[in-house]
KEVEXTI-955546 format. One record per residue (C-alpha): x, y, z; chain; residue number from 1; residue in three letters. Coordinates in steps of 0.05 Angstrom, whole numbers, plus 5000, padded with zeros to 4 digits. Layout:
<pts>
<pt <X, Y, Z>, 'A', NUM, 'ALA'>
...
</pts>
This chain:
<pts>
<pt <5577, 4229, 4975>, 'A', 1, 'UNK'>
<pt <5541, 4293, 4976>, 'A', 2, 'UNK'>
<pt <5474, 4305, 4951>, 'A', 3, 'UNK'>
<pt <5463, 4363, 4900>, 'A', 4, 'UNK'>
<pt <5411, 4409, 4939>, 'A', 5, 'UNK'>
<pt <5369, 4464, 4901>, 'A', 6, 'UNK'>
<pt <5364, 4529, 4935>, 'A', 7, 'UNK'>
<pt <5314, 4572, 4912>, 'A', 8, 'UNK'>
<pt <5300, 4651, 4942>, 'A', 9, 'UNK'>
<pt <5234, 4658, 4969>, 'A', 10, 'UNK'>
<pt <5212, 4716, 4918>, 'A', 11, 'UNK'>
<pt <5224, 4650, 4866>, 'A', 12, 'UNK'>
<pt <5170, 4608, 4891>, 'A', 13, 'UNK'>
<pt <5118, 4650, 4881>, 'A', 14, 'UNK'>
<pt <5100, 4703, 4835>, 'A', 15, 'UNK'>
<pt <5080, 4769, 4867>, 'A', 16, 'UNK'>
<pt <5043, 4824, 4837>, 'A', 17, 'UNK'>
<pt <5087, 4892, 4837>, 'A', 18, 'UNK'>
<pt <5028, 4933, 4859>, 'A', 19, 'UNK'>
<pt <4987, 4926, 4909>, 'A', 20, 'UNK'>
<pt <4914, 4961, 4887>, 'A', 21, 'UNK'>
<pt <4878, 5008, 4946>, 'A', 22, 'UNK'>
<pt <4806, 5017, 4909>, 'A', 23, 'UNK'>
<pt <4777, 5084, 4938>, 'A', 24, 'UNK'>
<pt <4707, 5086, 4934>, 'A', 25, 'UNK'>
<pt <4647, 5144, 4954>, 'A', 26, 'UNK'>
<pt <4574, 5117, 4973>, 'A', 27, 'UNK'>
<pt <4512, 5154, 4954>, 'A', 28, 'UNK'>
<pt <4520, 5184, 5029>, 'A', 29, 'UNK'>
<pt <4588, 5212, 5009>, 'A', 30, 'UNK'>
<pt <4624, 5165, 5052>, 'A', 31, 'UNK'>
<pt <4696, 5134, 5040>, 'A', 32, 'UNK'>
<pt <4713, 5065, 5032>, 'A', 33, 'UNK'>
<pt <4776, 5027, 5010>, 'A', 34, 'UNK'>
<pt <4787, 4961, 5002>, 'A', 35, 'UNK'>
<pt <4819, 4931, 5019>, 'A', 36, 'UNK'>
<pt <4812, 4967, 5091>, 'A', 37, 'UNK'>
<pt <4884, 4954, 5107>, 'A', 38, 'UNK'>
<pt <4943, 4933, 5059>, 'A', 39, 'UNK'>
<pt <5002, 4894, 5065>, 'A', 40, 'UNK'>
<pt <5058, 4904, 5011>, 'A', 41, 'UNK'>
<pt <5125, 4857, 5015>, 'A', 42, 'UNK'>
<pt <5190, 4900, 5013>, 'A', 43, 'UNK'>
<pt <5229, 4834, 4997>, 'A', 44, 'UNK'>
<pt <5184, 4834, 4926>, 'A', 45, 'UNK'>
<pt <5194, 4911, 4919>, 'A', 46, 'UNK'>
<pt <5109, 4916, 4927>, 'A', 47, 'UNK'>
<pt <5080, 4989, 4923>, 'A', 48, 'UNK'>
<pt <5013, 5010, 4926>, 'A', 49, 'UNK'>
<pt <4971, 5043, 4877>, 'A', 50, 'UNK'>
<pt <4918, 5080, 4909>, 'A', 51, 'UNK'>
<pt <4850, 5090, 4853>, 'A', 52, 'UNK'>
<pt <4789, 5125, 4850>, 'A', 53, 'UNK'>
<pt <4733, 5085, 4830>, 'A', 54, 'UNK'>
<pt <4699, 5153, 4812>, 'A', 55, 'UNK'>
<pt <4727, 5166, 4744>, 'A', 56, 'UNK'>
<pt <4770, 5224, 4744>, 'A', 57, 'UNK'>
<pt <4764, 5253, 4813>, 'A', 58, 'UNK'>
<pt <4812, 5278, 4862>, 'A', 59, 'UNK'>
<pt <4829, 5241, 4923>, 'A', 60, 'UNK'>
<pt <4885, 5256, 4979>, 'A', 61, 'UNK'>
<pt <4924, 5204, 5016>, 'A', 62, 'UNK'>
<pt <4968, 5230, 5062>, 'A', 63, 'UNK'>
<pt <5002, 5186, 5122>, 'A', 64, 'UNK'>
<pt <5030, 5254, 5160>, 'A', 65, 'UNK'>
<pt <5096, 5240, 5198>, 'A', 66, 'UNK'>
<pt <5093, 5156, 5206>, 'A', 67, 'UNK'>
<pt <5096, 5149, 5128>, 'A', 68, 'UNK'>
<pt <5137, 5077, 5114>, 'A', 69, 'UNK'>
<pt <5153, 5100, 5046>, 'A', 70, 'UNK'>
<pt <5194, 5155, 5018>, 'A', 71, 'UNK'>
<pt <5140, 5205, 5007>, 'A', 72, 'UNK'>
<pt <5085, 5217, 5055>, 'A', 73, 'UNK'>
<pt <5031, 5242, 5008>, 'A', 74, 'UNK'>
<pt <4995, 5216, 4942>, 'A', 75, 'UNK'>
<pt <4937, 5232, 4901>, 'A', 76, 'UNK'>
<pt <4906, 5225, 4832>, 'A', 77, 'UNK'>
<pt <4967, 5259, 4802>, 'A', 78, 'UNK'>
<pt <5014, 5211, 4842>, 'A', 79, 'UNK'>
<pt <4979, 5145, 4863>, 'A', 80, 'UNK'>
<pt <5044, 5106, 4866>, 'A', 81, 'UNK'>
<pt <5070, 5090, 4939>, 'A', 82, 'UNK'>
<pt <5146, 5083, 4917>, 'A', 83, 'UNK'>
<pt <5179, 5025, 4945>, 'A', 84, 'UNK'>
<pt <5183, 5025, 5034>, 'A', 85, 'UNK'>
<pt <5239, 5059, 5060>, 'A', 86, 'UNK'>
<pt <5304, 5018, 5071>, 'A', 87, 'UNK'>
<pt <5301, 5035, 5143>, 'A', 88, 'UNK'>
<pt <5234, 5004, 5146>, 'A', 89, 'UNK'>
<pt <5239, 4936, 5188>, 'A', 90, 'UNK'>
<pt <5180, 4895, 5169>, 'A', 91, 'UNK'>
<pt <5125, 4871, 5215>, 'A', 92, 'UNK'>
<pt <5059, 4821, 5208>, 'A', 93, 'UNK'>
<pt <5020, 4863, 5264>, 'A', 94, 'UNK'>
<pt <5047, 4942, 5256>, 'A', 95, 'UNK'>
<pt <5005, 4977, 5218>, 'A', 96, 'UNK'>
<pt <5012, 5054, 5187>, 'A', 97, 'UNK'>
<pt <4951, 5094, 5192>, 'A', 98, 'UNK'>
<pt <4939, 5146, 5141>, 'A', 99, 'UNK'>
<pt <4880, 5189, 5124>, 'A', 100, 'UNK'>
<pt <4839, 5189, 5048>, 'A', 101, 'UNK'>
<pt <4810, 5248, 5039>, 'A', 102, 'UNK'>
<pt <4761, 5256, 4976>, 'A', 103, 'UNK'>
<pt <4724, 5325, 4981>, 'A', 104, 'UNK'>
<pt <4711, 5344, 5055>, 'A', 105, 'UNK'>
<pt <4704, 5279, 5075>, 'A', 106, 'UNK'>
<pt <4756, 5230, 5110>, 'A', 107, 'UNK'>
<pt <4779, 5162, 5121>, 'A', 108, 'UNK'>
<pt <4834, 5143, 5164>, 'A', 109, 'UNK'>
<pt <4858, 5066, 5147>, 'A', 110, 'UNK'>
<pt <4915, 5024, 5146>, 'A', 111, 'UNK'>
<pt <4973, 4991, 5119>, 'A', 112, 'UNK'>
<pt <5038, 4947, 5131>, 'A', 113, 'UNK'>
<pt <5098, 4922, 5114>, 'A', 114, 'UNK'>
<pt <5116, 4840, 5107>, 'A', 115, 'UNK'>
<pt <5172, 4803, 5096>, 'A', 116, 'UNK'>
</pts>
């Protein structure tokens, strides 16, 4: 006799956040941090970053160039929201995207990826 079996999707067994927070901070030396320093968002749970400026109201440029694994290659204070990853996007535990922050003159070139 066959045994009822339970399947359950993976996105079902455990709740995932739909954004991913990138905190952008400036030191007292005008230098750019983010934490965290590179960030993974899961294109099975539709993840997408929000990038935000722990500065209040300031502006702030993100901008991965050509190699962008979303839609849209650029974001700021206007637009923090990463959109979901492109369909034709394969995810990967060790590739990683480097894009540059960019708050005032100064830069920070960091890094995210895509899982499962």
């Amino acid at each position: 006799m066959a045994v009822p079996v339970e399947i359950r999707r993976p996105e079902e067994e455990l709740e995932v956040e739909r954004e991913v927070p990138v905190k952008i901070s400036v030191d007292a030396e005008g230098r750019i941090f983010v934490d965290p320093e590179i960030f993974w968002v899961s294109k099975r749970a539709n993840q997408e970053v929000r990038w935000i400026l722990d500065q209040g109201d300031g502006k702030f440029l993100v901008d991965f160039g050509e190699d962008s694994p979303f839609y849209e290659s650029q974001f700021s204070q206007d637009s923090p929201l990463s959109g979901l990853v492109r369909r034709d996007i394969l995810p990967h535990d060790h590739r990683t995207y480097e894009y540059s922050v960019w708050v005032g003159d100064e830069k920070l070139d960091p890094g995210g990826g895509v899982k499962p």
